[in-house]
C-alpha positions in Angstrom: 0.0 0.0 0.0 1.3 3.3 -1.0 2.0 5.5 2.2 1.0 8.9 0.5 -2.0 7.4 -0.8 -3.6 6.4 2.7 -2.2 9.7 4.1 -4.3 11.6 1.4 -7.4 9.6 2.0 -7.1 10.4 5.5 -7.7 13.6 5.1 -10.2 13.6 2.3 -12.6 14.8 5.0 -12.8 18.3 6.8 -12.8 16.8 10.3 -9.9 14.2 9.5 -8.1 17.7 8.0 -8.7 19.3 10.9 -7.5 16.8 13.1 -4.5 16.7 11.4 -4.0 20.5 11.5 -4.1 20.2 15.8 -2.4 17.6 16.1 0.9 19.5 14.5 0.5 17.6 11.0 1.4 14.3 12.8 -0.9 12.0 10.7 -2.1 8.7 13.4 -3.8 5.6 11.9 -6.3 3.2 13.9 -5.0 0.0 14.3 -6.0 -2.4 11.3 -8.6 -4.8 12.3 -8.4 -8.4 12.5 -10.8 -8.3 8.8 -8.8 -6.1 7.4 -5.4 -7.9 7.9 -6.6 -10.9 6.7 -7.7 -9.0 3.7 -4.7 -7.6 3.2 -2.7 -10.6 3.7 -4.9 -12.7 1.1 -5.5 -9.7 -1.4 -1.6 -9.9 -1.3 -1.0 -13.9 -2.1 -4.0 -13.4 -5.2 -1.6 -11.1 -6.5 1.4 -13.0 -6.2 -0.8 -16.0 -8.0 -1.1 -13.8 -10.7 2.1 -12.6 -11.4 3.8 -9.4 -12.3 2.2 -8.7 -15.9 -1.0 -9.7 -14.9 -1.2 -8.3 -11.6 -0.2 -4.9 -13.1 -3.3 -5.3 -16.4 -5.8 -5.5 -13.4 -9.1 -6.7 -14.0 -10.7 -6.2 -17.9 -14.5 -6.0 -17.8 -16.5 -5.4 -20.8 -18.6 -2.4 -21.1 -21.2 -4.0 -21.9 -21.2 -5.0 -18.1 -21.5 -1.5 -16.6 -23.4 0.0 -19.9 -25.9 -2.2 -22.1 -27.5 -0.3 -24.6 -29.6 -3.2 -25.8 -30.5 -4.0 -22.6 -33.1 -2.5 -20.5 -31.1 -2.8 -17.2 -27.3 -4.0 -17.8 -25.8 -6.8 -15.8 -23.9 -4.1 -13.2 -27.4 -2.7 -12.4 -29.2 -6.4 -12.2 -26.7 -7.7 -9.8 -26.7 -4.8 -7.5 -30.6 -5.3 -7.3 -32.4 -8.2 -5.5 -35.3 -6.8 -7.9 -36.4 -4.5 -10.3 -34.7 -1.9 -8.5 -32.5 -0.6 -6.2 -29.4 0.9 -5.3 -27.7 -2.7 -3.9 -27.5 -3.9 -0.8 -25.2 -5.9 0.8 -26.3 -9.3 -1.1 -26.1 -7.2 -4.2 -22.5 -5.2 -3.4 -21.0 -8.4 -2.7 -22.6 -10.7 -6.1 -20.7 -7.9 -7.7 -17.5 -7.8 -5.9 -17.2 -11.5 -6.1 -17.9 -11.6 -9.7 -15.6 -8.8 -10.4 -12.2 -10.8 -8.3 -12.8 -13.7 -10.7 -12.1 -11.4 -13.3 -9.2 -10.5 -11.4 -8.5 -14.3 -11.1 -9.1 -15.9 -13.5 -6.7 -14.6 -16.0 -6.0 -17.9 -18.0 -7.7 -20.8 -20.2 -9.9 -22.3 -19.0 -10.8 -19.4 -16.7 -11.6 -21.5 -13.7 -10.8 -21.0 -9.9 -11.0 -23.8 -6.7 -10.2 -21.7 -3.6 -11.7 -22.3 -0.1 -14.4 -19.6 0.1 -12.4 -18.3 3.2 -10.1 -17.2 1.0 -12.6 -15.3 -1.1 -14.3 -13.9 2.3 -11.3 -12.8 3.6 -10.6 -11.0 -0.2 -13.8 -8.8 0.2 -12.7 -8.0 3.8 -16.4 -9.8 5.3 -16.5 -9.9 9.3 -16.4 -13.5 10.7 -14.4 -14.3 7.4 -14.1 -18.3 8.9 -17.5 -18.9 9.4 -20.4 -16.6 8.9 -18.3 -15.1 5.4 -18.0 -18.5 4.5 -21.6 -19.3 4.2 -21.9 -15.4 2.3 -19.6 -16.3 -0.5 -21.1 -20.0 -1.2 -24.4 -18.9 -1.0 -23.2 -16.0 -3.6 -21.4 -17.9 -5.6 -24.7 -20.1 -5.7 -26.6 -16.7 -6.5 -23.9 -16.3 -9.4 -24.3 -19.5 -10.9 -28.5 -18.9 -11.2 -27.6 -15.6 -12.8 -25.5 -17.4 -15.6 -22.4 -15.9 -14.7 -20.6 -18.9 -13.2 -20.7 -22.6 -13.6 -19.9 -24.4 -10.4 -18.4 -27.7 -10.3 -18.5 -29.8 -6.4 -15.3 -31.8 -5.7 -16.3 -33.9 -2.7 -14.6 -31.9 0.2 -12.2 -29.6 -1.7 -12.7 -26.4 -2.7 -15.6 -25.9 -5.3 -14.4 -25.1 -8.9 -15.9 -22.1 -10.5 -15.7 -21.5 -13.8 -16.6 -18.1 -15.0 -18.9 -17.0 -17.5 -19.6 -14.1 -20.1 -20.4 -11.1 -18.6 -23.5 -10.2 -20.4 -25.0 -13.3 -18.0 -26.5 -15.2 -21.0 -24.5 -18.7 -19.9 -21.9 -18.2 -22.8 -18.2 -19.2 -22.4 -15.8 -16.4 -20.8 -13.2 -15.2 -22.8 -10.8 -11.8 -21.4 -12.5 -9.4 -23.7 -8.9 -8.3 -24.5 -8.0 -11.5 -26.1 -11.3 -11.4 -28.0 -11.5 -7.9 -29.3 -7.8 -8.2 -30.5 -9.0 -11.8 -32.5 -11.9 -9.6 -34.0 -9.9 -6.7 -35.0 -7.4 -8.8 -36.9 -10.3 -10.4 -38.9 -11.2 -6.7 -39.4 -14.9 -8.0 -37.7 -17.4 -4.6 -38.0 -18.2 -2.2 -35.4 -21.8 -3.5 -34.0 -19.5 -7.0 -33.6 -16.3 -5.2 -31.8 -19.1 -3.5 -29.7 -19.9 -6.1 -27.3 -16.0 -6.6 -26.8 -14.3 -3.5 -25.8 -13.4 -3.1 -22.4 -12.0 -1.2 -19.6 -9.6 -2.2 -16.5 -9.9 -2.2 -13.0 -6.8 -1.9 -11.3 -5.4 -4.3 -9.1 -4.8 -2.0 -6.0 -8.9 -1.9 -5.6 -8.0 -5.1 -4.1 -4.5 -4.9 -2.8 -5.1 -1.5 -0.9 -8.1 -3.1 0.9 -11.1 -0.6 -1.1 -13.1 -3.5 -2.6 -13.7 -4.5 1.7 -15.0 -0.7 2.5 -16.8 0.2 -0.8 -20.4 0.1 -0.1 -23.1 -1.2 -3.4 -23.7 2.8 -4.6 -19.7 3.5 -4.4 -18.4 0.3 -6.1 -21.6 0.8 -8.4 -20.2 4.8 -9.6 -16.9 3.5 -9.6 -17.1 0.8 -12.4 -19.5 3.4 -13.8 -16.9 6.2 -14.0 -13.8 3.6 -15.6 -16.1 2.4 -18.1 -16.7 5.9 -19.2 -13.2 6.9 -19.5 -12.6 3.7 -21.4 -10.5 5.5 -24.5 -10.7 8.4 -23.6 -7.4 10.9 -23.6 -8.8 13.5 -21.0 -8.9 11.5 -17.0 -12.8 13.1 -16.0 -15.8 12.5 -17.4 -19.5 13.6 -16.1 -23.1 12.8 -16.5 -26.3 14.3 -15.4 -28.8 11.7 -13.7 -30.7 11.3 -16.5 -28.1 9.8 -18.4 -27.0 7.8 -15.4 -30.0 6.0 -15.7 -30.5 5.8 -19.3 -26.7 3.9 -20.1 -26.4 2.5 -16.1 -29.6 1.7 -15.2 -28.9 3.3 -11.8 -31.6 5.2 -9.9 -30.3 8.9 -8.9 -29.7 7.9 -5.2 -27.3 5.5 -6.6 -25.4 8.2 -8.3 -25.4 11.0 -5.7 -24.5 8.1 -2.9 -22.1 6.6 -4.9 -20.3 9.2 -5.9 -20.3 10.7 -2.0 -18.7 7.2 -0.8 -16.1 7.4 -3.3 -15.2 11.6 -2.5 -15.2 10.5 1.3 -13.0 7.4 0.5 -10.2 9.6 -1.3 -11.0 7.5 -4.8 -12.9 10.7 -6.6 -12.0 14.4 -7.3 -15.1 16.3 -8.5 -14.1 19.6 -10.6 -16.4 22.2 -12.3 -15.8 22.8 -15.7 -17.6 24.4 -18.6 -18.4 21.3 -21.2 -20.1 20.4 -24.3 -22.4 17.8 -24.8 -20.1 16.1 -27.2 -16.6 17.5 -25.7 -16.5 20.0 -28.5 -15.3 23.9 -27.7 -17.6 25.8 -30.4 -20.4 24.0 -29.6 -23.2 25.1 -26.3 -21.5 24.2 -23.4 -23.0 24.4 -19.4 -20.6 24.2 -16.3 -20.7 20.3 -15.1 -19.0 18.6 -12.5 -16.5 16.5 -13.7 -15.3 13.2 -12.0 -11.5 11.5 -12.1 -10.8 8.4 -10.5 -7.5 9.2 -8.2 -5.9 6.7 -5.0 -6.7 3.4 -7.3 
């Protein structure tokens, strides 16, 4: 974990600032938890698992994931929700948090996993991480599999092996959308067809700096919404109104002024105002907008 970078989330809040003003700008830390060394400690042995090359790509996840236009609610929004709606509560934060380390995980053919789901509880940072976590992750991972976005195979008292599955959750095979958009460009394969394949990445430190264990459902939920916007972009902010955030997300406007809170209070977001266009361009009308970069990750 980067020193500077907790030091700067410490005192992303006006009371934390002002503590550090009285206190002669010595900076103190509460002592980590018992959850949050364990998730440190496994969050670090994932990553050694992975290796160097993959551990730095971080996680690829499709757009289509966090934005579906062909879709009334895309599979981001749908996993958050134990219905038809909703911002995400804890059974929905942690379908997508689990879904989202495989991605991390499973890196290689044939994009499987077997871990003891103490590993995986202890990952996401859950309390009891032995026992009560456990039953959390098998029952999501069981949630997961009736969503069609893991297959999971029982080995008779050793760890289950999950296989993952496309992200759109139709049951269809996984395959990195790196590796498949590359295949589809050198076949020169059409736009609508490269569509469903391009991507964006979610760096490793959301796990190794212990954020995936405090990000609540609306936080993790603006987060993957704000990296899939930047996806190809040269400029680091983007912004959208609420309408929009619920026309391409499918999130409800509590979602978006919650999440966006969680991640400012977390030290993950800087909000700017700046004068913008609809389409980016400078002759064109233009209103002042607040304009969101991902920082600390």
């Amino acid at each position: 974990m980067n020193p500077g970078k907790g030091a700067s989330a410490a005192l992303a809040t006006p009371a934390a600032a002002d503590a550090h003003a009285a206190s002669g700008g010595v900076v103190s830390f509460p002592a980590a938890t018992e959850e949050e060394s364990q998730q440190h400690r496994a969050a670090r042995e994932f990553a050694e698992r992975l290796g160097a090359r993959r551990r730095d790509a971080g996680a690829p996840v499709r757009t289509i994931f966090a934005s579906d236009e062909t879709v009334e609610r895309p599979t981001l929004a749908q996993l958050l929700s134990g219905g038809s709606a909703g911002g995400g509560g804890r059974g929905g934060q942690l379908r997508v948090k689990l879904y989202l380390s495989l991605l991390w995980v499973c890196a290689k053919t044939p994009y499987d996993v077997a871990r003891p789901a103490r590993a995986w509880s202890a990952l996401l940072g859950l309390p009891d991480p032995e026992n009560r976590g456990v039953r959390r992750v098998q029952q999501t991972f069981r949630e997961l599999q009736d969503r069609h976005l893991v297959r999971l195979e029982d080995r008779g008292g050793f760890p289950t092996r999950v296989l993952v599955l496309g992200e759109k959750g139709d049951g269809r095979a996984y395959r990195p959308a790196p590796d498949a958009h590359s295949a589809l460009l050198r076949k020169q394969a059409d736009e609508e067809v490269l569509r469903e394949h391009r991507y964006f990445r979610v760096p490793s430190s959301l796990w190794t700096d212990g954020h995936i264990a405090k990000l609540g459902g609306p936080g993790l939920a603006m987060l993957l919404a704000v990296l899939s916007e930047r996806r190809g972009q040269s400029e680091p902010g983007v912004w959208f109104s609420p309408a929009r955030a619920t026309a391409r997300f499918g999130f409800a406007a509590s979602t978006r002024s919650q999440g966006l809170a969680e991640l400012r209070a977390l030290g993950l977001l800087r909000t700017t105002i700046r004068t913008v266009s609809e389409n980016g361009a400078y002759i064109d009308f233009a209103r002042r907008r607040s304009v969101h970069e991902i920082v600390g990750l």
